[in-house]
C-alpha positions in Angstrom: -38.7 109.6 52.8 -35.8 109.6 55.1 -33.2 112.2 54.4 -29.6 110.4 53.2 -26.8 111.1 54.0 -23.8 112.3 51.9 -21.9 108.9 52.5 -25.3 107.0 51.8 -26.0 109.2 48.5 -22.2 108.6 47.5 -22.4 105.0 48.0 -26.1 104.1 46.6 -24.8 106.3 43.3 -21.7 103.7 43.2 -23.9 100.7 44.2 -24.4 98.1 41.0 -28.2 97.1 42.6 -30.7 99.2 43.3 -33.4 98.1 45.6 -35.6 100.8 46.9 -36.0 99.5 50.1 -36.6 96.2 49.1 -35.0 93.7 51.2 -32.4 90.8 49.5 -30.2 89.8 52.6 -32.4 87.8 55.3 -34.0 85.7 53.7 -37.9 87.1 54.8 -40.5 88.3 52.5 -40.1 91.4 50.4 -41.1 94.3 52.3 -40.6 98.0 52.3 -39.2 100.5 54.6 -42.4 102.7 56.5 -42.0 106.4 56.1 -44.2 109.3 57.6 -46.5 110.9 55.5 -45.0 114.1 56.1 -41.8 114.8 58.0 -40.6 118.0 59.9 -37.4 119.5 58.8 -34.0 118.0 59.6 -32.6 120.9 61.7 -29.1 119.0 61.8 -26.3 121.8 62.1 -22.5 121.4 62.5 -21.5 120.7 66.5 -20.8 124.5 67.9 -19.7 122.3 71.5 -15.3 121.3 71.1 -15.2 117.7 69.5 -13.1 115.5 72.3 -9.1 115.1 72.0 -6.7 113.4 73.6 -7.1 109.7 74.8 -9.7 109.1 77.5 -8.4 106.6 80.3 -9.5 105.1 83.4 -6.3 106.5 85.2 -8.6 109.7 84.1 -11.4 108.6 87.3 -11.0 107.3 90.6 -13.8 104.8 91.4 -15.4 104.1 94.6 -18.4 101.8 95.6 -21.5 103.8 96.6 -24.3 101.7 97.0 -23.9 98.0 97.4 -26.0 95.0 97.7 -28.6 96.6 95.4 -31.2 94.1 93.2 -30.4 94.2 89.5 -30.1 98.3 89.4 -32.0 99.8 86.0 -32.0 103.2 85.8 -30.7 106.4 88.1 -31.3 110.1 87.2 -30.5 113.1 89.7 -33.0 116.1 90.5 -32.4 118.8 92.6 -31.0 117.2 95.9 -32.9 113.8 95.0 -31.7 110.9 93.3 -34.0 108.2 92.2 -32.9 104.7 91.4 -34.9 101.8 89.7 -34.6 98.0 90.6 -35.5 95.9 88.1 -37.0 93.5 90.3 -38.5 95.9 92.7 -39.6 99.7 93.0 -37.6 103.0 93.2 -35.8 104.2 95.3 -34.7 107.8 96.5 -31.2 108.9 97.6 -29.6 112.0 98.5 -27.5 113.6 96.0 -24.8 114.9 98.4 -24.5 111.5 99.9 -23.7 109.6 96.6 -21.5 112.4 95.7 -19.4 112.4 99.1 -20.2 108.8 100.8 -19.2 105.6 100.2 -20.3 101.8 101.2 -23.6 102.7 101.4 -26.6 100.5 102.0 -30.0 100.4 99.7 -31.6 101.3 103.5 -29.5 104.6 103.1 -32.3 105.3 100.5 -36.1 105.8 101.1 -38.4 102.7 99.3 -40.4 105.9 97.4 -42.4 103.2 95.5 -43.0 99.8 96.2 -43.1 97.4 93.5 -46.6 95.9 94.2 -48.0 100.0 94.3 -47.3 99.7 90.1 -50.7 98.1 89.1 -50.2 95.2 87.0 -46.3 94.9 87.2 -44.5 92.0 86.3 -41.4 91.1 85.7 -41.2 88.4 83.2 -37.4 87.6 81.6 -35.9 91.0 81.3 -39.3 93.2 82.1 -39.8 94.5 85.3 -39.1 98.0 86.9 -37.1 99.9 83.8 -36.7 103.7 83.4 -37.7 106.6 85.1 -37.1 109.8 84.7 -38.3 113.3 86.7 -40.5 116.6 85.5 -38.3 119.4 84.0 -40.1 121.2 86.7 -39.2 119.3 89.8 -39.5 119.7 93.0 -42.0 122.5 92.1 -43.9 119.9 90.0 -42.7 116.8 92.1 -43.5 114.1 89.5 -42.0 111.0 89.1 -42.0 108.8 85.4 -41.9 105.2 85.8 -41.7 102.9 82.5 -42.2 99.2 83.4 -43.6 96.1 82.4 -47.1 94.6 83.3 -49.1 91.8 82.4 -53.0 92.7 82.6 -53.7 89.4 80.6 -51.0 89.8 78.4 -47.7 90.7 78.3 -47.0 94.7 77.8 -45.0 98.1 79.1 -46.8 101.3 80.8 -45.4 104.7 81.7 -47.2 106.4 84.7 -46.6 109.3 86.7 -46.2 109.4 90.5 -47.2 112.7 92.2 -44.8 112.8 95.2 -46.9 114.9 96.9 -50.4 113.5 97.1 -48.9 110.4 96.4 -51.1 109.2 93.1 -50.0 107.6 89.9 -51.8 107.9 86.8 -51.1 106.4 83.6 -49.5 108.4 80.8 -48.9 105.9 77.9 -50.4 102.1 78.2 -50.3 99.9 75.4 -47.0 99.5 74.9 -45.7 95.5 73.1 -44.0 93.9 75.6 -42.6 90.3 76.0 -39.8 88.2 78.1 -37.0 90.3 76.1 -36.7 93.2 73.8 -38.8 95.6 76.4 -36.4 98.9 75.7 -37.5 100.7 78.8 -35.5 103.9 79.0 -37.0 107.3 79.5 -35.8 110.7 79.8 -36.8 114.6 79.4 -35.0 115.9 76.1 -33.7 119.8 76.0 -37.7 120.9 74.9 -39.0 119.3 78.1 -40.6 116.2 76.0 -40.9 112.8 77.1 -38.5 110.4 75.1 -39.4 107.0 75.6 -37.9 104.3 74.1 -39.8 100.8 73.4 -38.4 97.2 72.3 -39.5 94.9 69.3 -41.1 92.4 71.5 -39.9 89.7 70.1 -42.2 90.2 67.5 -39.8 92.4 64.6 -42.5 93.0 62.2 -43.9 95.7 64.8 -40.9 97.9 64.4 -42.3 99.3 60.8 -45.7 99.6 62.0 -46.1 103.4 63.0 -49.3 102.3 65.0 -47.7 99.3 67.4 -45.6 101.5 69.8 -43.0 98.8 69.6 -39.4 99.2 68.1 -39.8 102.9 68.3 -38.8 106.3 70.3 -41.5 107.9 70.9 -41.9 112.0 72.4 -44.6 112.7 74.1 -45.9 115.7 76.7 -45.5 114.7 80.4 -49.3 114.2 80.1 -48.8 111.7 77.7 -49.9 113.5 74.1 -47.6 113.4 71.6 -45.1 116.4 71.2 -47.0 119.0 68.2 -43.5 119.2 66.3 -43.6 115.3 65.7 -43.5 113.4 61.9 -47.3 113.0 60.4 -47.7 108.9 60.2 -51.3 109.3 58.5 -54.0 108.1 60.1 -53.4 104.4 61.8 -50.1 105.9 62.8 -49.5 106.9 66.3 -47.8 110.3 66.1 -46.1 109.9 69.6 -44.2 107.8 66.9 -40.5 109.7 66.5 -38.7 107.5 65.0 -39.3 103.7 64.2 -37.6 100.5 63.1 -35.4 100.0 66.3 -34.8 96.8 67.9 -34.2 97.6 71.3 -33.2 100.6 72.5 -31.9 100.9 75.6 -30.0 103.8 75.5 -31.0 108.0 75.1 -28.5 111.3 75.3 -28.2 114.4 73.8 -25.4 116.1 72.6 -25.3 119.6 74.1 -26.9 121.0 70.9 -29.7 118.7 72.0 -29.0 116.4 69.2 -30.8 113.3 70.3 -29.0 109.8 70.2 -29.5 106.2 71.3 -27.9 102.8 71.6 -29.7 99.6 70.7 -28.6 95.6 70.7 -28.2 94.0 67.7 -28.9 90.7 66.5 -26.2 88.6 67.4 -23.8 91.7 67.7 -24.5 94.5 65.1 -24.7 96.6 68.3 -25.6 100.5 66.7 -25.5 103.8 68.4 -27.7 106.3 66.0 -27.8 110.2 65.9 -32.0 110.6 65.5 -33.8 112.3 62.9 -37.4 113.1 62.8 -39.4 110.3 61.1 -36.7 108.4 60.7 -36.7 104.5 60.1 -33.1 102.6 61.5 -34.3 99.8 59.4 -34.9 96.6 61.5 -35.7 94.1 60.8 -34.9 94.7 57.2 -31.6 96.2 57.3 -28.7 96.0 59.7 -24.9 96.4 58.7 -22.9 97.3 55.8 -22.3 95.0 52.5 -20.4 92.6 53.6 -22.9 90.7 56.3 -24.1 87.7 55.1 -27.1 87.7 56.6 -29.2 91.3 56.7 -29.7 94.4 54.4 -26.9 96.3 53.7 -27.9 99.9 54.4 -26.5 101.1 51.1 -29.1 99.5 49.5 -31.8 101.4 51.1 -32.7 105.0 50.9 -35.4 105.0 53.6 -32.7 103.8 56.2 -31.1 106.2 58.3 -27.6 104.6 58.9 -26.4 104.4 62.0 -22.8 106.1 63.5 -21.8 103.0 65.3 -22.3 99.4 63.9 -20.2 96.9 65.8 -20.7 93.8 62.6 -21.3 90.7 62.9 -18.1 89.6 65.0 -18.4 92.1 67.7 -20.9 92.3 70.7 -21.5 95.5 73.2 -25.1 94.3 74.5 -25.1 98.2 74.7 -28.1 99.7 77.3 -27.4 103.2 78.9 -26.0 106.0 77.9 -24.9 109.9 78.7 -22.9 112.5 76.8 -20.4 114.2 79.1 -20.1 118.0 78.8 -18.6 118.4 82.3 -15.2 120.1 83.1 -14.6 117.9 86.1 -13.1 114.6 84.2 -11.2 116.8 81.4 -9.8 114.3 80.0 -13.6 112.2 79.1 -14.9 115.9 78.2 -17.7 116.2 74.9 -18.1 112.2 74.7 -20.5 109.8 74.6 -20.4 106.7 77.4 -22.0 103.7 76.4 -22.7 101.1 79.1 -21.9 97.5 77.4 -23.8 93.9 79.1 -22.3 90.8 77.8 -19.4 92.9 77.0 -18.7 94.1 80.3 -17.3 97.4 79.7 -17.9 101.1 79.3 -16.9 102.6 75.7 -16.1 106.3 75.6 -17.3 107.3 71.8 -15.8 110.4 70.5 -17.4 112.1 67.7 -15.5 114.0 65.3 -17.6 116.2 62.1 -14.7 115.0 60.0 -12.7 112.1 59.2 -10.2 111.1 61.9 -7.4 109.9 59.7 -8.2 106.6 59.8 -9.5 103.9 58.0 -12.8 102.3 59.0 -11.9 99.7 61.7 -8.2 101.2 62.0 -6.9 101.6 65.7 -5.5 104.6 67.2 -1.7 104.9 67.3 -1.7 104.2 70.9 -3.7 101.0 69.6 -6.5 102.2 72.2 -9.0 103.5 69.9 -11.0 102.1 67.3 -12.4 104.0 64.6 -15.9 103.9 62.8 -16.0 105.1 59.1 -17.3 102.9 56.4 -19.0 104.3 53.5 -22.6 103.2 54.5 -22.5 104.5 57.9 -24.2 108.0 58.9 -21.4 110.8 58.5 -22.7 113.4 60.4 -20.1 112.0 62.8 -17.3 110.2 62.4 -17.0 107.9 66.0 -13.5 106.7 67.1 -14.4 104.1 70.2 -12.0 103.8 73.3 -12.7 100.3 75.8 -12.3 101.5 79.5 -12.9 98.8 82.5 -13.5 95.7 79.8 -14.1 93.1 82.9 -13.6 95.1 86.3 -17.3 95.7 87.1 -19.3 93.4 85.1 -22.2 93.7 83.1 -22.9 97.9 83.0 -26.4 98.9 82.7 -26.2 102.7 82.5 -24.4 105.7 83.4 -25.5 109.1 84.4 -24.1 112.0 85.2 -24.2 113.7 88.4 -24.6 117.3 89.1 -21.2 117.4 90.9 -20.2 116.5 87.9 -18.8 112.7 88.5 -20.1 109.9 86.4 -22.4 107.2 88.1 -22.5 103.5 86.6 -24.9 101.0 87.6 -23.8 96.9 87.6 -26.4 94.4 86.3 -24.8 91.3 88.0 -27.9 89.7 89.4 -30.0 89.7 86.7 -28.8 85.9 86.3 -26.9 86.5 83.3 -23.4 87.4 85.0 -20.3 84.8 84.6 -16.3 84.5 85.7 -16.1 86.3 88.7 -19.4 87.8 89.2 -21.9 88.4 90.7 -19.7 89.8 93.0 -20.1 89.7 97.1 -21.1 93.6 97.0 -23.1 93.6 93.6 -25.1 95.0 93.0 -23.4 98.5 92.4 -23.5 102.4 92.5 -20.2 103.0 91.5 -19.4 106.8 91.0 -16.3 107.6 89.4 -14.5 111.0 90.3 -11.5 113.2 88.6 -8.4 111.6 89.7 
């Protein structure tokens, strides 16, 4: 079973139906929530790091265009003096750090073609599949090893992670198998604090998936750069597969870790209901069984469920962040955006600073800041290991915001997703698509 929280054990003790798990609001066949047969220790402990104050703003950052005229940008992470960059619709790409941190108005030339698209055996790029995440050894450049995550179809549809030796210039496979479809792919990858490999995987339009331990879809799974899964994972018995972390995710597209190592992620909703969700070993975030609080008319309320871990960020029904990548920022250069999380929106077409506070922020849930620039999460059903209050910076100036990663000069880095043929109003733009690093004003 998943461990509740104090607001979920308050509010199923005060709750008139008692369900077990058993879901009443969607309208599918009664089902329960999967749990691991046996589930390491919740090792959640109070943040030590400075919650954020203050009001973050974009008078905070000066922005500047790094890289334009760029094909649907995916995913960008920062190694030594490298920098790698996904397309979506092509290969990766390597950069110089110092040059993104100091240039400007640079040209995807300005970057080495490290791997073409056709080198990735199988690749396609059906709908939103393609060329997703990638991430870089804990170890690099002495182990000069690059992680790709990205769609292929081999007869049918699916996702693969492989790893490209720089140096000999081989990829081998590290996790095939993966659901895929034309949507709900997930696709982000990243090396948590213990050197793991996080990797994040969609529903596949196929929702049922997410509470099977076995599917590798709707999940976030940890494995070993050489593709086992990590020894401290949950036990799913036998037809599980224990690179299984976490299931019943819709699609993720979003990973960070508070600087205790805490792990997080953002996934879309269905039609909004948007989450971002603090991860705990072996547990289940409920889809497609349970997705909002009380009040929505049309999915399981997580009250009603003890195996649901709630999430810290629910956007309801109303409200849509098409959320994808993500980063915590524990620099000192932006101050003022110190200790919170970034959250790259899509159809929403902004960037939303989340502060997290271990205590109630003095407002009511949905309640806006007294400079009316903050919004505050805090229902009763929600997770309260953190109580989020969500700021709105740069709601239309960019466009659609695929992720955001911090650089080791400390700036921030935001990628646009204008050409992935899903852009409106004034964009695509003439220069999109963008590197757009933002620096302390």
């Amino acid at each position: 079973m998943g461990s509740p929280t104090r607001r979920h054990i308050l509010a199923a003790a005060g709750s008139s139906i008692a369900l077990a798990g058993c879901l009443t609001g969607s309208g599918a066949d009664v089902q329960e929530l999967t749990t691991p047969e046996a589930t390491p220790d919740d090792d959640w402990t109070e943040p030590e790091w400075r919650p954020a104050d203050g009001t973050p703003s974009e008078d905070d950052v000066t922005a500047t265009t790094v890289v334009a005229g760029l094909e649907v940008p995916w995913d960008l992470v920062f190694a030594a003096d490298d920098a790698f960059l996904t397309e979506r619709t092509g290969g990766v790409r390597r950069f110089d750090a110092t040059a993104l941190a100091t240039d400007a108005d640079l040209s995807p030339d300005d970057g080495e073609l490290l791997l073409e698209a056709d080198a990735l055996p199988d690749r396609a790029a059906p709908g939103e599949g393609g060329t997703l995440g990638v991430a870089i050894h804990p170890e690099y450049p002495d182990r000069a090893e690059l992680f790709v995550y990205y769609t292929v179809d081999d007869g049918a549809v699916g996702n693969r992670v492989v790893s490209y030796d720089l140096e000999s210039e081989t990829l081998e496979t590290v996790l095939d198998g993966i659901p895929g479809a034309t949507t709900h792919n997930g696709g982000r990858i990243t090396f948590g604090p213990e050197e793991y490999l996080w990797v994040l995987t969609g529903d596949a339009e196929e929702p049922a998936l997410t509470q099977d331990p076995g599917a590798r879809a709707g999940a976030v799974l940890r494995l070993t750069p050489d593709g086992e899964p990590a020894p401290e994972n949950p036990d799913w018995g036998a037809d599980g597969d224990q690179r299984t972390y976490t299931l019943g995710h819709r699609n993720p597209q979003g990973i960070a870790f508070t600087p205790q190592g805490t792990p997080m992620v953002a996934e879309h909703g269905p039609a909004a209901r948007d989450e971002v969700s603090i991860l705990r070993p072996g547990g289940n975030y409920g889809w497609d069984l349970v997705r909002g609080g009380p009040d929505d008319p049309e999915y399981g309320s997580y009250d009603e469920y003890d195996d649901a871990t709630p999430p810290v960020v629910n956007t309801g029904p109303e409200t849509t962040w098409a959320p994808s990548g993500m980063a915590f920022y524990d620099g000192e250069s932006i101050t003022p955006w110190e200790n919170r999380m970034f959250v790259c929106g899509l159809a929403s077409n902004a960037l939303y600073a989340v502060s997290l506070h271990p205590e109630n922020g003095g407002l009511e849930d949905g309640a806006e800041s007294e400079d009316g620039t903050g919004v505050q999460n805090d229902a009763t059903w929600l997770d309260d290991r953190f109580t989020a209050t969500i700021h709105t910076l740069f709601e239309g100036e960019y466009g659609r915001l695929r992720h955001i990663e911090r650089g080791p000069d400390g700036s921030l880095y935001l990628l646009t997703s204008n050409r992935d043929g899903r852009a409106s109003g004034a964009f695509p733009a003439a220069d999109d698509d963008r590197i757009v690093r933002l620096d302390p004003a």
